[in-house]
C-alpha positions in Angstrom: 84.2 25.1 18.4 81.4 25.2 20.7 83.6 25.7 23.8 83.8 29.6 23.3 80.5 30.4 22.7 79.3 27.9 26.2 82.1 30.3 28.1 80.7 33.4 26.1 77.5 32.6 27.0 78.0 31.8 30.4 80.1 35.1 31.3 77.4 36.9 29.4 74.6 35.5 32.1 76.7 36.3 35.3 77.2 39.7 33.7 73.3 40.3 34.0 73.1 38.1 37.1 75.9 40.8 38.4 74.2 43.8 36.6 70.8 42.8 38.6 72.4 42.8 41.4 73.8 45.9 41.3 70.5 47.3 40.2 68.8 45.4 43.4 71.6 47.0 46.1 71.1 50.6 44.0 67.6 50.1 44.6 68.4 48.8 48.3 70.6 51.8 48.6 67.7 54.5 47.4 65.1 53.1 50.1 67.8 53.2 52.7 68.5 56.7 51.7 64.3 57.3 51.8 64.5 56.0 55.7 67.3 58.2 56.4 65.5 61.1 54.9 62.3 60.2 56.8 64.4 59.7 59.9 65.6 63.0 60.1 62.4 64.6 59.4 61.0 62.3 62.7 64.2 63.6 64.3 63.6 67.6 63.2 59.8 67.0 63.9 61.1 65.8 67.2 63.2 69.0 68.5 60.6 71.4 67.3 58.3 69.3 69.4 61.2 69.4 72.0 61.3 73.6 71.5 57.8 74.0 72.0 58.0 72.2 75.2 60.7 74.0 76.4 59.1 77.5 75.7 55.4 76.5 77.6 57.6 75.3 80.5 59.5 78.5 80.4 55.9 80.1 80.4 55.0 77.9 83.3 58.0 78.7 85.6 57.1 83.3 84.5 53.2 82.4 85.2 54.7 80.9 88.7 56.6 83.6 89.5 53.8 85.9 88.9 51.6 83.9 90.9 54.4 83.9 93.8 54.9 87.5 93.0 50.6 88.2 93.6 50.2 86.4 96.5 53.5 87.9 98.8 51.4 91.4 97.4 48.1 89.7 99.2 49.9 88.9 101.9 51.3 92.5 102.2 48.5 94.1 102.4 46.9 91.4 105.0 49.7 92.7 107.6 49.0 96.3 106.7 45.2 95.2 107.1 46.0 93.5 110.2 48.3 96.2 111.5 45.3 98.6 110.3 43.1 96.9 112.4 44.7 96.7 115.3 45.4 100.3 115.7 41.9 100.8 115.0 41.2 98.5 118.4 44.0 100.6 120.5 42.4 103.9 119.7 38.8 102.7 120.2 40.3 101.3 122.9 42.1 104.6 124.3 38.7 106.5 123.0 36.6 104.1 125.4 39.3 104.8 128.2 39.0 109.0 127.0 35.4 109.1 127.6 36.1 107.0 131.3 38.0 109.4 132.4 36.2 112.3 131.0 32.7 110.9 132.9 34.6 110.4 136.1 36.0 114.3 135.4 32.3 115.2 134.6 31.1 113.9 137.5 33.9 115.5 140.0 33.4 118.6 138.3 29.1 118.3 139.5 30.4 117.8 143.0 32.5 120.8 142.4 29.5 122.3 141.5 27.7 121.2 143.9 30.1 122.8 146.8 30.3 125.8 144.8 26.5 125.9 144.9 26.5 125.7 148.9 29.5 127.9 148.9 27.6 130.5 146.8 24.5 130.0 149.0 26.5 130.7 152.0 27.8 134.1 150.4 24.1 134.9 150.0 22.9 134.5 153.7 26.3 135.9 154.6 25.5 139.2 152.2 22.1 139.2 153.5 23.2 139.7 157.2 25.8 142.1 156.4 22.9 144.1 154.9 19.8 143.9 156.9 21.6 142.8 160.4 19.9 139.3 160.4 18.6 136.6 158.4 15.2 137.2 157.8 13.8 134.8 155.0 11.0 137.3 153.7 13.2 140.2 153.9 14.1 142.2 150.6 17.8 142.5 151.3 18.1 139.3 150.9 15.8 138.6 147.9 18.2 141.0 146.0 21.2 138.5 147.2 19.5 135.2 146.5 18.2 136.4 143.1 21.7 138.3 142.1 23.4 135.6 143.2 20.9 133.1 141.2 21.2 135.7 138.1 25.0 135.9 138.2 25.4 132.2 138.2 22.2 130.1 137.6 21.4 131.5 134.4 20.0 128.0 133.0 18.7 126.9 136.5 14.9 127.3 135.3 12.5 128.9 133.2 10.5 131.9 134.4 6.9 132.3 134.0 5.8 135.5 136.0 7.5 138.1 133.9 5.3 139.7 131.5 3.0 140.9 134.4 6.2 142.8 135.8 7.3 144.0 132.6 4.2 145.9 131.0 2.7 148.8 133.2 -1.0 147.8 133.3 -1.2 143.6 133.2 -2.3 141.0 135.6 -1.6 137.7 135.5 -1.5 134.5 137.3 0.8 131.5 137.6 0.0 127.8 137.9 3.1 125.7 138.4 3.2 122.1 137.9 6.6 120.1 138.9 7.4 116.6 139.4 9.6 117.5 142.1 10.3 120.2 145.5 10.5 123.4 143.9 11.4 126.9 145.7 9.0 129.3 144.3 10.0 133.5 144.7 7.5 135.8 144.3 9.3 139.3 143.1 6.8 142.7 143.6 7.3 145.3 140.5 9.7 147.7 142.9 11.7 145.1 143.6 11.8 143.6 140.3 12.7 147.1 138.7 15.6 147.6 141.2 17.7 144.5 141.1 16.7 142.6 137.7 15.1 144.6 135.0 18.3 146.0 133.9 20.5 142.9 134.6 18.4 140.6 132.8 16.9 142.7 129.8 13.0 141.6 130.8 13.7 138.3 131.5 13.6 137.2 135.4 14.5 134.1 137.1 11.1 133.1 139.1 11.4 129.5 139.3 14.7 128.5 141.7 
């Protein structure tokens, strides 16, 4: 009689031991399914992470370029700069060479001058013996020649100072003369004056050769 209540009793307690269990691996089962859950977060937390390093390195490799991009421009415009500069040099260069050649023209043109000076003075003596039959130095033949001559082509070769005492009708006046230098001095009387140089000049006279 007591038999099947021991067994009853018995299959009763493994069915709560079993019932335990199965509430211990569903409970098992729950936190496994709370690890998975956190896993995947770690793993989604992990790709953003993984995204965001992605786009800065992206950024990175366009701020590169940019960089690679400025600096050929710098080194552009160092050439041109360079290139700039160094046609700067050539023309100064061809400029200093210019002005060479233009003081060695300068000074062939003063010997030109120079020989067109004695030429000129030869033309004078040679006018003034075609005129008065001879050289004579205080002649006025060829104080007309020299001082044409002188007019005609020494217009800048000094100052006179003797003029106003020719040009008005009544005046007197004097000269003092002070050169650092030999200097010719011509002395021109008022007939003289009035018939080679008043009209030429217009009341200004070359005194000082």
């Amino acid at each position: 009689m007591y038999a099947p209540i021991t067994v009853s009793v018995l299959y009763l307690c493994v069915s709560v031991l079993y019932l335990c269990v199965s509430v211990l691996y569903l409970c098992v089962s729950v936190l496994y399914l709370c690890v998975s859950a956190l896993y995947l977060c770690v793993s989604a937390l992990y790709l953003c992470a993984s995204v965001l390093y992605l786009c800065v390195s992206a950024l990175y490799l366009c701020v590169s370029a940019l960089y690679l991009c400025v600096s050929a421009l710098y080194l552009c415009i160092c050439t041109v700069s360079v290139c700039i500069c160094t046609v700067s040099v050539c023309i100064c260069t061809v400029s200093v060479y210019l002005h060479c050649i233009c003081a060695y023209l300068y000074c062939i043109c003063v010997y030109m001058y120079c020989i067109c000076t004695v030429a000129v003075c030869i033309c004078a003596v040679s006018v003034a013996v075609l005129l008065g039959g001879g050289v004579h130095w205080y002649s006025a033949d060829l104080y007309i020649a020299v001082c044409t001559v002188c007019v005609l082509y020494f217009p800048d070769a000094g100052k006179s100072f003797g003029e106003i005492a020719l040009l008005s009708e009544d005046a007197v006046r004097n000269a003092s003369v002070v050169t650092d230098q030999d200097t010719d001095l011509l002395v021109i009387d008022r007939e003289l004056f009035n018939g080679t140089l008043k009209v030429k000049r217009s009341g200004s006279v070359v005194c000082l050769l």
